[in-house]
KEZADO-577565 format. One line per 5 residues: number of its first residue (from 1); for each residue x negated, y negated, z of N, C-alpha, C. Coordinates in Angstrom, 1 decimal. Atoms other than C-alpha are relative to their C-alpha. Example, Ala and Ser with C-alpha at 12.3 -4.5 7.8 and 13.67 -1.06 7.14 Angstrom:
2
1 = -0.9 1.2 0.0 -12.3 4.5 7.8 -0.9 -1.2 0.0  0.9 1.1 0.0 -13.7 1.1 7.1 0.8 -1.1 0.8
% end
This chain:
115
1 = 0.5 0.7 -1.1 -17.6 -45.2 95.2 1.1 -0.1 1.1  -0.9 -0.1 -0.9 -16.0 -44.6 98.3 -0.3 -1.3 0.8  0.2 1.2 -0.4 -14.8 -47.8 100.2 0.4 0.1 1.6  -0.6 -0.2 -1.4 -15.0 -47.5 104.1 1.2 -1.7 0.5  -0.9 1.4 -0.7 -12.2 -49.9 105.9 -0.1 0.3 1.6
6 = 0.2 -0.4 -1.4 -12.9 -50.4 109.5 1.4 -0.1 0.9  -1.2 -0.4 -1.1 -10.0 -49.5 112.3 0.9 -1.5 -0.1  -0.5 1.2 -0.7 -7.9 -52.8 113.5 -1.0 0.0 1.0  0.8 0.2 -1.5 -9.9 -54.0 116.6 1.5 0.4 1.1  -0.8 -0.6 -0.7 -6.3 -53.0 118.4 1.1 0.2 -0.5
11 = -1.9 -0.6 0.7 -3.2 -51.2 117.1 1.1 -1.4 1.1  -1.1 0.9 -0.2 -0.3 -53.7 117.3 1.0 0.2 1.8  -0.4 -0.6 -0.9 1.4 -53.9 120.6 1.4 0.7 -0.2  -1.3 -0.4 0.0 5.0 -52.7 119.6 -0.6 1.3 -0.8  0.4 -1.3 0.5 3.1 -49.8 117.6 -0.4 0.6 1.5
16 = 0.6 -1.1 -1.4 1.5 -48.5 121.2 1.0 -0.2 0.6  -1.2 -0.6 -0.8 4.8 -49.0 122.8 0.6 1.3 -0.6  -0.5 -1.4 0.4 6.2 -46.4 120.5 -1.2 1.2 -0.5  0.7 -1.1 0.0 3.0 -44.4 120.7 -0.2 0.7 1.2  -0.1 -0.6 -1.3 3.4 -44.2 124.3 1.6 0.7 0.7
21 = -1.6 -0.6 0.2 7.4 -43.3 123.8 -0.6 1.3 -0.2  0.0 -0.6 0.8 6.2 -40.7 121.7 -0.8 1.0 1.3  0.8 -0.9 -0.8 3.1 -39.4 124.5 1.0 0.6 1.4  -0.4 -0.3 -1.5 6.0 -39.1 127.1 1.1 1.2 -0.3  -1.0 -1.2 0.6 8.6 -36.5 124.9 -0.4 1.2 0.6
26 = 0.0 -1.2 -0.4 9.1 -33.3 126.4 0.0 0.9 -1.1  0.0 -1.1 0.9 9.5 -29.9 125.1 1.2 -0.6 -1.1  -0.3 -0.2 0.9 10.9 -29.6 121.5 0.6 0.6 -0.9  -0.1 -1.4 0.9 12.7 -27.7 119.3 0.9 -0.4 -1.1  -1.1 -0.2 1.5 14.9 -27.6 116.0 1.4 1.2 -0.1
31 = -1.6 -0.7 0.3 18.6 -26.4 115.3 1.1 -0.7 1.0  -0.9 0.8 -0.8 21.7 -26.7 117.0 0.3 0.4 0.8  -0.7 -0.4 -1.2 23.4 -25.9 120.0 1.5 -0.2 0.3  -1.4 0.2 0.0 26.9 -25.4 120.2 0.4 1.2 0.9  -0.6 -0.8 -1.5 29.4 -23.7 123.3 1.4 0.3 -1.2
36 = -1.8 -0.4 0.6 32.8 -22.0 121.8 1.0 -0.1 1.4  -0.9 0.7 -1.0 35.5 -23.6 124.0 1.6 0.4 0.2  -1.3 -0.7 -0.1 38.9 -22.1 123.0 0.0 1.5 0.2  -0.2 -1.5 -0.1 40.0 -19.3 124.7 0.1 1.4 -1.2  -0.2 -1.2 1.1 40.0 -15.8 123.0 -1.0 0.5 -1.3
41 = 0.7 -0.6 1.4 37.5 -16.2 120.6 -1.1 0.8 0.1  0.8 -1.0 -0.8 35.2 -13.2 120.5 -1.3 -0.6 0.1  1.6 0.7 -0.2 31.5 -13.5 120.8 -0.5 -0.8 0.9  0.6 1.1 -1.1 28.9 -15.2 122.5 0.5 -1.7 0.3  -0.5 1.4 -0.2 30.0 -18.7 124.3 -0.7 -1.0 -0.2
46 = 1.3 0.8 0.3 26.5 -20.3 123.9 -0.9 0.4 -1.2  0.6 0.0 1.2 25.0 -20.7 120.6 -1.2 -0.7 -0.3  0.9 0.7 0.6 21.9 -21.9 118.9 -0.5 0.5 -1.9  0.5 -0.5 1.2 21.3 -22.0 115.5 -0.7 -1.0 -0.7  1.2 0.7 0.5 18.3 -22.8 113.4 -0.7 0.6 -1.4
51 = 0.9 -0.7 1.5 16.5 -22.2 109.7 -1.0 0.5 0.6  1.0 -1.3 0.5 14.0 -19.4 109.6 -0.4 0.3 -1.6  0.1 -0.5 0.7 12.3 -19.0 106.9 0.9 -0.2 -1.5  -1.1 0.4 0.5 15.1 -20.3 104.5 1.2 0.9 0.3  -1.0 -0.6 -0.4 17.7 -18.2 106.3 0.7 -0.7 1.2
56 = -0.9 1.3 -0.9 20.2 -19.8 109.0 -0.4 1.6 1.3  0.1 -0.4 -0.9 19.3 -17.9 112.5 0.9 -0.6 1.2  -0.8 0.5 -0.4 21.9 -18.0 115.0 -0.1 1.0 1.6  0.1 -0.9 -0.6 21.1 -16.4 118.6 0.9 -0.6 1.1  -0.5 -0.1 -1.9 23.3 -16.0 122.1 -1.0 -0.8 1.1
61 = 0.6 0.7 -1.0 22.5 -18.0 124.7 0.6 0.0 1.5  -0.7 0.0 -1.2 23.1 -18.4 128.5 0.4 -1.1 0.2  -0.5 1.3 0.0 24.7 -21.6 129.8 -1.5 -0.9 0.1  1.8 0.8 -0.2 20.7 -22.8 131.4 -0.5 0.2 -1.0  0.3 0.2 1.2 19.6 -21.8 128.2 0.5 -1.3 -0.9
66 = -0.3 1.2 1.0 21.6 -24.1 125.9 0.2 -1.3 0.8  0.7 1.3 -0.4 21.6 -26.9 128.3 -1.4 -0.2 -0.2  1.4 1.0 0.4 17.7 -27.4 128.1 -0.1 -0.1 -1.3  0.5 -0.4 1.2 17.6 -25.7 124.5 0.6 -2.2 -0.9  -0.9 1.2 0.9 20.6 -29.4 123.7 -1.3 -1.1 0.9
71 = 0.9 1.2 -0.5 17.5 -31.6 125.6 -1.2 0.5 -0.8  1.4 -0.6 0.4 14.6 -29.9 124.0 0.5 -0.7 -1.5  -0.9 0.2 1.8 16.9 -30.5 120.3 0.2 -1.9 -0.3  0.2 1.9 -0.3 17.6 -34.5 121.6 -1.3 -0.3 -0.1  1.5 0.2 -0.3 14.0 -34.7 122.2 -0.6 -0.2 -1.2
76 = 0.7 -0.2 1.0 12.7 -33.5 118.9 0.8 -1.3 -1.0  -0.8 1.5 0.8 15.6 -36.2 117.1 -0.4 -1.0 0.6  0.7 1.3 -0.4 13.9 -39.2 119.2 -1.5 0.2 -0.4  1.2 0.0 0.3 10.1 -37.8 118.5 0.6 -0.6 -2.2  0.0 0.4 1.5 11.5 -38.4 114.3 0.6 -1.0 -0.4
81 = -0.2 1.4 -0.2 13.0 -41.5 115.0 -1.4 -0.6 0.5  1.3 1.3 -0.5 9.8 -43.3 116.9 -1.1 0.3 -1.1  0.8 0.0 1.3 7.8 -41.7 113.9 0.5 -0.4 -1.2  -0.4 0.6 1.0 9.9 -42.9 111.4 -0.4 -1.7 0.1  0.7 1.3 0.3 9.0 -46.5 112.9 -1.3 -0.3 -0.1
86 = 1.4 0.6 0.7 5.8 -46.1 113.4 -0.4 0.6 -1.2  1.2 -0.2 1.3 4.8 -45.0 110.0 0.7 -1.4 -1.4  -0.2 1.4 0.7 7.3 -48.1 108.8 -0.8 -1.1 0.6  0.6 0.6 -0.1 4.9 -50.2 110.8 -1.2 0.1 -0.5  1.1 -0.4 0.7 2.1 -48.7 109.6 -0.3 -0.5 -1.6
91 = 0.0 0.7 1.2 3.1 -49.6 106.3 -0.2 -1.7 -0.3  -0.1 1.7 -0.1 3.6 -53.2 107.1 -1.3 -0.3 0.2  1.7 0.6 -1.1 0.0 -53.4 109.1 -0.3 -0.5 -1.7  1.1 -0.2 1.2 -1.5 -52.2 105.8 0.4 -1.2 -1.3  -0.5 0.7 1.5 0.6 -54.2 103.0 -0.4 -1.8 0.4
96 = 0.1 1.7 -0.6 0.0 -57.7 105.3 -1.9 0.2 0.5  1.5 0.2 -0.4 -3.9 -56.9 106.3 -1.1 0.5 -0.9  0.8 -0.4 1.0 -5.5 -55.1 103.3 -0.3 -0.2 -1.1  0.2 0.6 1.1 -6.4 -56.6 100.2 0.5 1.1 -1.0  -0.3 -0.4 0.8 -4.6 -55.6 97.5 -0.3 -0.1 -1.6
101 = 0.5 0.2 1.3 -4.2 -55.2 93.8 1.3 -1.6 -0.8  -0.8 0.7 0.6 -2.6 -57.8 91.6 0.8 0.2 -1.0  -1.1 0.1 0.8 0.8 -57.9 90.4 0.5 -1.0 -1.3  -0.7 1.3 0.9 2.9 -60.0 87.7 1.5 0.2 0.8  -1.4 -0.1 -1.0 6.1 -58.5 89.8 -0.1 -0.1 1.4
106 = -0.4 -0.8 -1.4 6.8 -58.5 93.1 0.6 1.4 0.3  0.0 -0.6 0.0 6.9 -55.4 94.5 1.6 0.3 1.2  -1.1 0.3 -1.2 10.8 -54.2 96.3 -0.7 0.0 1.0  0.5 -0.3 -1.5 10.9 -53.5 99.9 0.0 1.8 -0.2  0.2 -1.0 0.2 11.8 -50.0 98.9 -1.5 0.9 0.0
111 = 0.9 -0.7 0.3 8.8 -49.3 97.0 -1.3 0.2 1.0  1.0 -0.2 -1.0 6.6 -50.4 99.6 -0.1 0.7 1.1  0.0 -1.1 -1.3 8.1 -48.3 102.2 0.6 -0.9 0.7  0.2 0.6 -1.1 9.2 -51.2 104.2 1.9 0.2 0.4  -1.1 -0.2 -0.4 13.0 -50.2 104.7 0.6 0.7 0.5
% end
């Protein structure tokens, strides 16, 4: 028997603050971005590297390149921070508004997710 549960009548307001953080993130990307800064060393000066596939990919870059590529790379580390809270709030909604099952222990904060 499947049990419908109906929505919230309104997502929490500090959840829609960080759902509207989250609607304003720009472009995106994964890996890293690093410049080689002491003289002499050969190779490209602008770097980006990133997993492929389970292999480590590492390509040349121009200077306008790795500047947006190091805001696109910031960007994607704040979109998994505001999702890391909201899905700790999320947990909370649910553990404080849903009827549960009964314990003889309390349950940690760990296990519930709420840390």
């Amino acid at each position: 028997m499947k049990v419908k549960v109906a929505p919230p009548p309104q997502l929490p307001a500090a959840y829609r603050r960080l759902r509207d953080q989250l609607s304003q993130v720009g472009w995106i990307a994964l890996g890293s971005v690093f410049e080689r800064t002491r003289p002499g060393q050969g190779g490209p000066r602008h770097q980006w590297s990133r997993r492929v596939g389970g292999k480590t990919v590492t390509v040349a870059l121009s200077a306008e390149q790795s500047a947006w590529l190091k805001e696109a790379i910031a960007n994607q580390r704040r979109v998994w921070d505001i999702l890391s809270k909201m899905q700790q709030q999320t947990v909370a909604w649910m553990w404080k508004n849903l009827p549960s099952t009964t314990r003889r222990k309390r349950l940690s904060k760990k296990t519930l997710g709420l840390n």
